[in-house]
C-alpha positions as CSV (number, residue, x, y, z in Angstrom):
1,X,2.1,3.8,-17.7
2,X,4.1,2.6,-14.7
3,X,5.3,5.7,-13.8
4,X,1.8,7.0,-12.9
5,X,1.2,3.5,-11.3
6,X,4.0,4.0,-8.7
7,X,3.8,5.6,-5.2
8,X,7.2,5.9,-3.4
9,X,6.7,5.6,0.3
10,X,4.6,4.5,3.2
11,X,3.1,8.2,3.6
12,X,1.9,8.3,-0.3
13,X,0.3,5.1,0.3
14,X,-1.8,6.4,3.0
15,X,-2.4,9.4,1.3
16,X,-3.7,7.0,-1.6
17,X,-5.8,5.4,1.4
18,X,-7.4,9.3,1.5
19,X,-5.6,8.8,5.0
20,X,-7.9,5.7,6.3
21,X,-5.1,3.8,6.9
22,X,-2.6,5.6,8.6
23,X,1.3,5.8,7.5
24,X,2.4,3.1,10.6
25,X,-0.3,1.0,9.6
26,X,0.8,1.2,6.1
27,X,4.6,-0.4,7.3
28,X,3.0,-3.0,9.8
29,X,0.4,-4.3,6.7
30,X,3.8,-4.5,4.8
31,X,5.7,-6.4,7.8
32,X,3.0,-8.8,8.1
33,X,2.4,-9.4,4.2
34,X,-0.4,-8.1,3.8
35,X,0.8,-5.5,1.4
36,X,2.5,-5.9,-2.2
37,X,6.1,-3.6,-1.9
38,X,8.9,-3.3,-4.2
39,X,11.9,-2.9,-2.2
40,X,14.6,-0.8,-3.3
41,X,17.1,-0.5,-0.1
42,X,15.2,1.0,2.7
43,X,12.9,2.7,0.1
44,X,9.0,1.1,-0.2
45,X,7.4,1.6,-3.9
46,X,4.3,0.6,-4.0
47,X,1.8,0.0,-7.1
48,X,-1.9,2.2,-7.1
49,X,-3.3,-0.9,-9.1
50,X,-1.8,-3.6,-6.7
51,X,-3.0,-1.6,-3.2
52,X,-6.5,-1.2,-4.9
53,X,-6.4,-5.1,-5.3
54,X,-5.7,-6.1,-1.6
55,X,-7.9,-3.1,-0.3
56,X,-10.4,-4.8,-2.4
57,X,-9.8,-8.4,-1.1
58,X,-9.9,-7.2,2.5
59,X,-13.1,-5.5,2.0
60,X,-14.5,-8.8,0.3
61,X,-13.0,-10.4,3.7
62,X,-14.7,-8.1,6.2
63,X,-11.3,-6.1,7.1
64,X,-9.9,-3.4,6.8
């Protein structure tokens, strides 16, 4: 369901991290592209499935 799919904000996407990437690295990552956002005004939504991907990716990449 895409209700339980959806985080709304930067600090529930770090919490979602378990806090390894902090809540400003959350918005730079998004500033630089590096993270998938829905943008809804100045509101960030972003999906659980969509961060696991590009957590994945960079971890395939050596980052982080």
């Amino acid at each position: 369901m895409l209700s339980q799919d959806l985080l709304s904000g930067a600090r529930a996407a770090s919490e979602f991290t378990g806090g390894i990437i902090s809540e400003r690295n959350i918005y730079a990552m998004v500033e630089r592209g590096q993270l998938p956002v829905i943008r809804k005004g100045k509101r960030l939504y972003f999906r659980k499935s969509e961060l696991e991907a590009a957590f994945r990716s960079d971890a395939a990449h050596g980052e982080a």
